[in-house]
N, C-alpha and C positions, 0 to 999 in steps of 0.2 A: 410552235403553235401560231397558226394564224387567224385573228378575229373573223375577218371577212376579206379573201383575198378578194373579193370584186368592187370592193369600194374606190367611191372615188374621193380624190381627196385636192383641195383647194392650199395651197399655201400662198399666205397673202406674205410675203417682205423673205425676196430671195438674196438674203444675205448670209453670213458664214452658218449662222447655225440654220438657217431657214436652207441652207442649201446639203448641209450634214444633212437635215432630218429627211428633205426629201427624196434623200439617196437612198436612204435607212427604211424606208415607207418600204419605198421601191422593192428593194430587195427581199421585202417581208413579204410583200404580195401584193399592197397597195397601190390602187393606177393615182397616178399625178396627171390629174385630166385639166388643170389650169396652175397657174402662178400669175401672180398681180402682186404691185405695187412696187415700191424701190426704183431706178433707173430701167429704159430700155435696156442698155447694156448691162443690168446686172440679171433681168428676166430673162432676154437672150443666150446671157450666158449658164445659166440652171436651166434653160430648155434644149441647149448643146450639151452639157452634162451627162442629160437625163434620157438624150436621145429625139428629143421634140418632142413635146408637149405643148398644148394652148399658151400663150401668154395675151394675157389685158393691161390697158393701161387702167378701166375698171374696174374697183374692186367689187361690186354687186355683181359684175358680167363672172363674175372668175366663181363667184360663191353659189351665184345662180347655176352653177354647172357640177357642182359637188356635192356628198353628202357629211365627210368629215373636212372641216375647215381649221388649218394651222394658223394660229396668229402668230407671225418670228419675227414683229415689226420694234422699233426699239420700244423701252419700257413708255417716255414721254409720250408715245406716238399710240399705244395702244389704248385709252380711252377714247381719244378721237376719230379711230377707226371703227371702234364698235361700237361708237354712237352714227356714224357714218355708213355704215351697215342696214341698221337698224331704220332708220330715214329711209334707206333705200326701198324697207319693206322687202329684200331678199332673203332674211332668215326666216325659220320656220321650224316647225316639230319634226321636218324631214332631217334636220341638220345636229350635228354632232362639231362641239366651236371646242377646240382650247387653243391656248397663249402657253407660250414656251418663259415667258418672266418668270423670273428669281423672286423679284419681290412684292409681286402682285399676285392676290389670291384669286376668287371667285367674282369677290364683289364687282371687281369692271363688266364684267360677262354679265351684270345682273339684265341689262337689255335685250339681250342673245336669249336669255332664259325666260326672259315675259314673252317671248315672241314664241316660247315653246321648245328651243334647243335644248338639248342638252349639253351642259359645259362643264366642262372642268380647267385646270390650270396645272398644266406640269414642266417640272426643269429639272435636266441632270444635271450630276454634280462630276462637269467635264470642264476644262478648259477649250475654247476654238478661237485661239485668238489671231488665226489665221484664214484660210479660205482652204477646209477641207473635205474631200470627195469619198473619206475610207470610212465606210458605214460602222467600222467594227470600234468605230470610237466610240460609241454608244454601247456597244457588250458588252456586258456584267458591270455598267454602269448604274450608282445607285440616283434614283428619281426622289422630289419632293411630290408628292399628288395631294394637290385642295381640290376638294368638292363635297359636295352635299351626298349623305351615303346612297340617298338613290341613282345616284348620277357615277357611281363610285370603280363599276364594272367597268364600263366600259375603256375607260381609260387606262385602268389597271390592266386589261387584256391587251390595248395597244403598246404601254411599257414593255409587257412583256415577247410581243412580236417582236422589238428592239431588241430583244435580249441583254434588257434593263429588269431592275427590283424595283416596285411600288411604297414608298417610306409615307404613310400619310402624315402631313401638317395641317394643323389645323389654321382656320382663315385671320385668325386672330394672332397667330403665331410666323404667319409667312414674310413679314417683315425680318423679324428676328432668325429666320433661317438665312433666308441672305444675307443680313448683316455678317453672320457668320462665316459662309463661304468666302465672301466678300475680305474680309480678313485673312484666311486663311492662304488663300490665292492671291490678291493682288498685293498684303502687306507683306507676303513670305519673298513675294518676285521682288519686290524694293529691296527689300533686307537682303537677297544677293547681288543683286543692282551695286548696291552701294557697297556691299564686301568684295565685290569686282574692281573698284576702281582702288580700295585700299590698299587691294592687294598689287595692285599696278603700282602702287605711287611706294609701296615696299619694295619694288623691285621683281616680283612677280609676274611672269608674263604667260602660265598654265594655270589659269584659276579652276579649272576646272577639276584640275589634282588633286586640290586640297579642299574645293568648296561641294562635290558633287558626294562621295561617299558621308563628311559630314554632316551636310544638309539631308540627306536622304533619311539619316541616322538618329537627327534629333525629331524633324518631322515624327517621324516610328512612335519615336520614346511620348513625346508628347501625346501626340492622339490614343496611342494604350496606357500612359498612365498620369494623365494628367499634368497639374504643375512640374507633381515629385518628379518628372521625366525631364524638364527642365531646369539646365546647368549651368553654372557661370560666374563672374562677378558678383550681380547683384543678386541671385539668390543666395549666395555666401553671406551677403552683408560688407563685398568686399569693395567700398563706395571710391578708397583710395587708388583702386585701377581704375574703373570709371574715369575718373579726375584726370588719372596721367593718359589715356587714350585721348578722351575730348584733348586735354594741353598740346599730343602731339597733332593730333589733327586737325586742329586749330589753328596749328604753325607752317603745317605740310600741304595737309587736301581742306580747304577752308571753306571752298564750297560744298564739303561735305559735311560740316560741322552740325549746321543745323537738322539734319537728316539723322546722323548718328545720337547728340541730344534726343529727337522723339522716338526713334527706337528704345533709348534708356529709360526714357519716362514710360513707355507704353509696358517697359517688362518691369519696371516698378511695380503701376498699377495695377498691371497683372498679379504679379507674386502677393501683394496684400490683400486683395479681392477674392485672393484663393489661400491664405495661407493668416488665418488671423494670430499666428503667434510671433510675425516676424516683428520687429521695431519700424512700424509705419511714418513715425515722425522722423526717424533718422534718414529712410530712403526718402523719403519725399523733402527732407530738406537738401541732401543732395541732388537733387533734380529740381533746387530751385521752387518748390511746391510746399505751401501750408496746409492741410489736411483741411477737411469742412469740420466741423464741430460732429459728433456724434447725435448731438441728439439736440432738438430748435433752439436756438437761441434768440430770448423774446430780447428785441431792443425799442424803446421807445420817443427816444430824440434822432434829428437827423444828425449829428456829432456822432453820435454812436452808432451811428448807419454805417457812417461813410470810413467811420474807421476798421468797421467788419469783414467791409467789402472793398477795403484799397489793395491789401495783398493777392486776392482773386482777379480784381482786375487787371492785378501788374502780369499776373499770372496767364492773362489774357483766356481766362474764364467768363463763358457768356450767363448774366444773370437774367433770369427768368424773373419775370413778376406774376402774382396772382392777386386782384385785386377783390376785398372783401367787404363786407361789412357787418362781418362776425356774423355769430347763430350762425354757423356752419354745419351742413348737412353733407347726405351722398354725395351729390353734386359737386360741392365746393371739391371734397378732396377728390373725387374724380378730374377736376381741374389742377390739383395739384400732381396726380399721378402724369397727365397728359405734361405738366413743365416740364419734369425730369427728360422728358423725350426730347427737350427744343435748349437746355443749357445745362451744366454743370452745380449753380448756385442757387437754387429755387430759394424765392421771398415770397411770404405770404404778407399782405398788409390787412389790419381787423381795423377797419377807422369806418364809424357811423357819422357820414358826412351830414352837416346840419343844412347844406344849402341847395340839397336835390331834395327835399321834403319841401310840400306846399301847403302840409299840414300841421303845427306844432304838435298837435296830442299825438298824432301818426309818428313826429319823430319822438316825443316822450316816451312814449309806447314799446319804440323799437325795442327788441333785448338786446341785453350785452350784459355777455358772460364768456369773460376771457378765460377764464382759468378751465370753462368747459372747453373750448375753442383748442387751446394749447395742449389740452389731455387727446383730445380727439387728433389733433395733427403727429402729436409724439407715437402715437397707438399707429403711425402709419408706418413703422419703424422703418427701414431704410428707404421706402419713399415719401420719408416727414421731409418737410422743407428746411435747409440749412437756417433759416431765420425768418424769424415771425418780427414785421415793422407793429407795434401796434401805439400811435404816437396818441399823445392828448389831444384837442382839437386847438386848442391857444399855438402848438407845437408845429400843426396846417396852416393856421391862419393866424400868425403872430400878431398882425396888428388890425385884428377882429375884421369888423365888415370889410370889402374887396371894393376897391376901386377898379378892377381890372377883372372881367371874364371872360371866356371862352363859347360864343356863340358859331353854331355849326346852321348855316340858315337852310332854308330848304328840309332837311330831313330830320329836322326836332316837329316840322310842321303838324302831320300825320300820325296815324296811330296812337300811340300811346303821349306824345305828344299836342296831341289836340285835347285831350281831356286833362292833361297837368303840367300849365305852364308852368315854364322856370325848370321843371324839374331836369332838362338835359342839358341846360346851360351848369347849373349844381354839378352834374355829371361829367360833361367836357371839363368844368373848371376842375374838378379836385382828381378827373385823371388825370390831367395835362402835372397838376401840381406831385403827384404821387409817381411820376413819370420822373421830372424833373427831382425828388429829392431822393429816390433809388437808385436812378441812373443806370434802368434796362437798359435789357439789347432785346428783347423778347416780353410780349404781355399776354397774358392766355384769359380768355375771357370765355362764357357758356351762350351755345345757340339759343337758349329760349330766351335769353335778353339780345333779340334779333337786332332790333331798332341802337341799341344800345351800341353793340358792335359797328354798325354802320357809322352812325357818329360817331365813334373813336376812331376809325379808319381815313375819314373826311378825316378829321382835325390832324390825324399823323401826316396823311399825307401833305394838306394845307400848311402846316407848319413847318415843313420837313423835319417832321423830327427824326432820330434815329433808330425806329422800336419797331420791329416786328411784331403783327396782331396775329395772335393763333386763336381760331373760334374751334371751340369742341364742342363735340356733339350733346344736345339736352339729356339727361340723365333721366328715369321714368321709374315712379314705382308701379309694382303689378297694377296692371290691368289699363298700364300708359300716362298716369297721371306723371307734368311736367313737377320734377322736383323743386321745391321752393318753401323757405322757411314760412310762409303764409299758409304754408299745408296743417300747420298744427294747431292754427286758429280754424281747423275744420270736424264739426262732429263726425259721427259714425255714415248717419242719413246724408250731409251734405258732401262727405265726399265720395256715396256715390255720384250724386249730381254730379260734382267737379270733374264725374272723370267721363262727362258725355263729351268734355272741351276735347280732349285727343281723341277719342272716338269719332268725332265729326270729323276731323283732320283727318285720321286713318280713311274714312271712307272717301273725304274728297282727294286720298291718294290712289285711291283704287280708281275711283272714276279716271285718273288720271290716265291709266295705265290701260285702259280702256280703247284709248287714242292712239290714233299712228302719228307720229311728227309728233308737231307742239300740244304744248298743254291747253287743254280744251278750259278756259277761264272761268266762262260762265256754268259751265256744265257741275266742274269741281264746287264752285261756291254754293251751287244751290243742292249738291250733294249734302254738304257741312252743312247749312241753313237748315233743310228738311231733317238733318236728323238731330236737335237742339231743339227743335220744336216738343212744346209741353214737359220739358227738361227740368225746368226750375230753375235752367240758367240764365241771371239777367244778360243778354247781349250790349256790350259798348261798344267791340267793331267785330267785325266777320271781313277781313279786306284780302285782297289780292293786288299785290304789288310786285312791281321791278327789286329783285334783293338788292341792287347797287343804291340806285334813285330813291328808292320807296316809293316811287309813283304810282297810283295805280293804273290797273290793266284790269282790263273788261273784254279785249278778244282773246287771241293767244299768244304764247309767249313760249321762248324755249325753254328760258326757267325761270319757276313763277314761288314766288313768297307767300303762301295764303299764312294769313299773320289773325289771332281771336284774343279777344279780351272780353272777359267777361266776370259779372259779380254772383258769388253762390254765398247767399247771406248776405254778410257784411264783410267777406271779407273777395278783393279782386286778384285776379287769376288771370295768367298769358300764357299764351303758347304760339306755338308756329310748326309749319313740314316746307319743305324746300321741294315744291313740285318736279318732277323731271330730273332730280338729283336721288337716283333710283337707290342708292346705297342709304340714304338719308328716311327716305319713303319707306324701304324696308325694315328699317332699323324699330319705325313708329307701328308700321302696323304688325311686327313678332311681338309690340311690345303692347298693342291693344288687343290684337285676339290671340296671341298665345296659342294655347294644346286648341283654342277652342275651336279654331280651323275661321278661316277667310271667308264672310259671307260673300256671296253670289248679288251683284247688283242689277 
């Protein structure tokens, strides 16, 4: 079957697989009427391939000539392209875009789709890890396909001119497909790698004899029956051969040592992860591994931090931090779901710092209810955090008042900063201190403490310290409102008010989107301004800033921070959208109008 043999089709990045697919088009019926991007000589050579077809050094001139556009460009390179694109004002409702990434879904292509295309994202589950021309490596090849189900046809007709099968994933799950591939393929080629040279340094010189029918054989067993298909040593429990392999090859092939070790540990892990009856402390002592605790463990001095976390570290386990201060809602553990992703050891720390408060009754006031805190992180069952810090406050600040803080200058200025001094110096000082008594490698912090973020980033970098900052996305209950333990000091009536604040944002994302190129500054603010009018919401800022600087901006910008603060009652309320960060934009506005459909501005 052929969708539309007269199509013409764009592939922008003629490299191995951009040069498969275009063979595969070809043969299907599809004309390759351009190729753009990669080297001369690599366009040249997919336009000798193919018989002569256009080549551009532009990519707009190549897209401008097609109606189905290939992205084969590497995964790094393909945001940049399709923002590149889009600038260019060549895509269009005319155009049909997908990307051949493994681990990118739809959301890059969100540009490609305001401008009207149609897009999708698909990748087979082939190896090319060479430069090849035989389309039939694609037949009866099974496809990953993300899109949106209106979008959903067309791609799935084009798989099957390949004479490929269409497997949908969902966008939220396209990571996790790769990941898997990714293992399956590149960790299986190691693991002969290194059974190739063992068997050389044994005296073997046909690995192929003995490595090809049994490799083929376990592969089999494993993908039809799981674990149970998986045999050996360590699924016996038999940890004393283990021992005598690493000793001989230890003594024989050394540079193979550490290679063979992660192998052992990776099929540990494996077998407990899938098999909970096996003795998990015994294998993972023999691999040198102390297991996390099953279920949080609260510690409250740093002595008993640091002796929780010295075996993980020897272990060269990366710990995550999530920095708290109790009352823990959605959010919070949405923060804790996203550490699991970035180390092995998530800490949650619950400490109500007293010197970010500019208000005593405010901090009187604050709650703290650990034993909810702790019930609520356990309830996440194997995404709870291996340990809850939650220290006294004498245990932060042993010898009471500070002679010593943490002033980030410039970006405590503005925003939320200009109406409560002190409070980000509080803030710099007891992460900086909650940094240093953890002893991360990773800290994950929520986008609607915008300003907040920025300052930790300044002071990590300014200090060098050693901590990776992970900002996750703001967390929303229906109808868009930013999640925040200040939501429960809200009656029925006022949070509707409260939730004109993301509403106004939604619309100054719309207006955004509105524009070709840059974010239209002025346009968007007074989108958000006119619709807060007669709200009930007090205004304290409505700003649009540089996300790095926090400066503000009043023309355009390529990506712009409109950042609001505002009082409904008595109690205040923040938010922020990340203009031109289209996956960010779209996230707020499914999350303000919902079923209810996208007003028209």
């Amino acid at each position: 079957m052929v969708a539309n043999p007269a199509k013409r089709v764009a592939v922008i990045g003629p490299g191995r697989l951009g040069t498969l697919m275009a063979v595969a088009l070809r043969r299907s019926g599809y004309r390759i009427a351009a190729i753009a991007g990669g080297s001369e000589f690599s366009r040249q050579r997919l336009a000798t391939t193919l018989g002569g077809t256009h080549t551009y050094a532009l990519m707009a001139d190549a897209v401008a000539s097609a109606e189905l556009v290939v992205l084969a460009v590497p995964d790094r390179a393909l945001e940049p392209v399709v923002r590149e694109l889009a600038k260019a004002d060549v895509l269009s409702a005319a155009h049909q875009v997908i990307h051949l990434s493994g681990s990118y879904g739809c959301a890059v292509l969100s540009v490609a789709a305001h401008a009207g295309a149609v897009v999708a994202a698909i990748h087979p589950a082939v190896s090319v890890p060479n430069l090849v021309t035989d389309p039939d490596v694609l037949v009866n090849a099974a496809w990953a396909l993300t899109s949106s189900p209106a979008h959903r046809d067309f791609a799935a007709e084009l798989i099957a001119d390949l004479g490929g099968t269409a497997y949908v994933v969902a966008e939220n799950r396209r990571v996790l497909y790769h990941a898997a591939l990714t293992l399956a393929s590149n960790a299986t080629g190691a693991a002969i790698v290194t059974a190739r040279r063992l068997l050389a340094a044994a005296g073997i010189d046909v690995p192929e004899l003995f490595l090809t029918e049994l490799a083929l054989s376990s592969i089999h067993n494993a993908v039809r029956d799981g674990v149970a298909g998986v045999s050996g040593p360590v699924v016996r429990g038999d940890m004393d051969t283990v021992a005598r392999h690493a000793t001989a090859i230890g003594a024989d092939v050394p540079n193979v040592a550490k290679a063979y070790a992660a192998f052992t540990a990776g099929i540990v892990h494996t077998v407990i992860t899938a098999n909970p009856t096996v003795d998990a402390p015994m294998l993972l002592a023999h691999v040198g591994e102390e297991p996390l605790p099953s279920e949080p463990v609260v510690l409250t001095t740093r002595v008993a931090l640091d002796a929780a976390l010295a075996s993980h570290r020897r272990q060269g386990r990366r710990i995550v931090l999530v920095p708290t201060m109790g009352a823990l809602h959605a959010g919070h553990l949405a923060l804790v779901r996203e550490a699991h992703r970035h180390g092995a050891v998530v800490v949650v720390s619950v400490f109500v710092n007293p010197t970010q408060f500019d208000n005593a009754d405010d901090l009187a006031a604050y709650p703290r209810m650990l034993a909810q805190d702790v019930a609520q992180l356990v309830a996440l069952g194997a995404a709870a955090p291996a340990f809850i810090f939650a220290p006294e406050v004498q245990e932060v600040y042993p010898r009471g008042a500070l002679r010593t803080s943490v002033v980030v200058d410039g970006l405590t200025d503005t925003l939320c900063g200009a109406y409560r001094p002190g409070h980000f110096v509080g803030v710099a000082t007891v992460v900086t201190k909650l940094f240093a008594l953890v002893g991360c490698d990773v800290a994950v912090f929520g986008q609607k403490d915008f300003q907040q973020t920025a300052v930790i980033r300044q002071l990590v970098a300014d200090l060098n310290l050693p901590v990776e900052i992970v900002v996750a996305p703001t967390v929303r209950e229906a109808g868009g409102l930013a999640l925040s333990s200040r939501n429960e000091r809200l009656d029925t009536q006022q949070r509707t008010v409260a939730l004109q604040l993301s509403r106004a944002l939604a619309l100054a994302a719309l207006a955004a989107r509105t524009a070709r190129g840059d974010v239209p500054v002025a346009a968007c603010v007074q989108a958000a301004t006119a619709a807060l009018a007669d709200t009930g919401v007090v205004l304290e800022y409505l700003t649009a800033v540089d996300p790095v600087t926090l400066a503000p901006l009043t023309e355009t910008g390529p990506l712009v921070l409109l950042a609001i603060a505002g009082h409904v009652g008595e109690v205040r309320l923040i938010d922020n959208v990340l203009l031109d960060d289209k996956t960010n934009e779209q996230r707020l506005i499914d999350a303000v109008f919902g079923d209810a459909g996208v007003p028209a501005l």
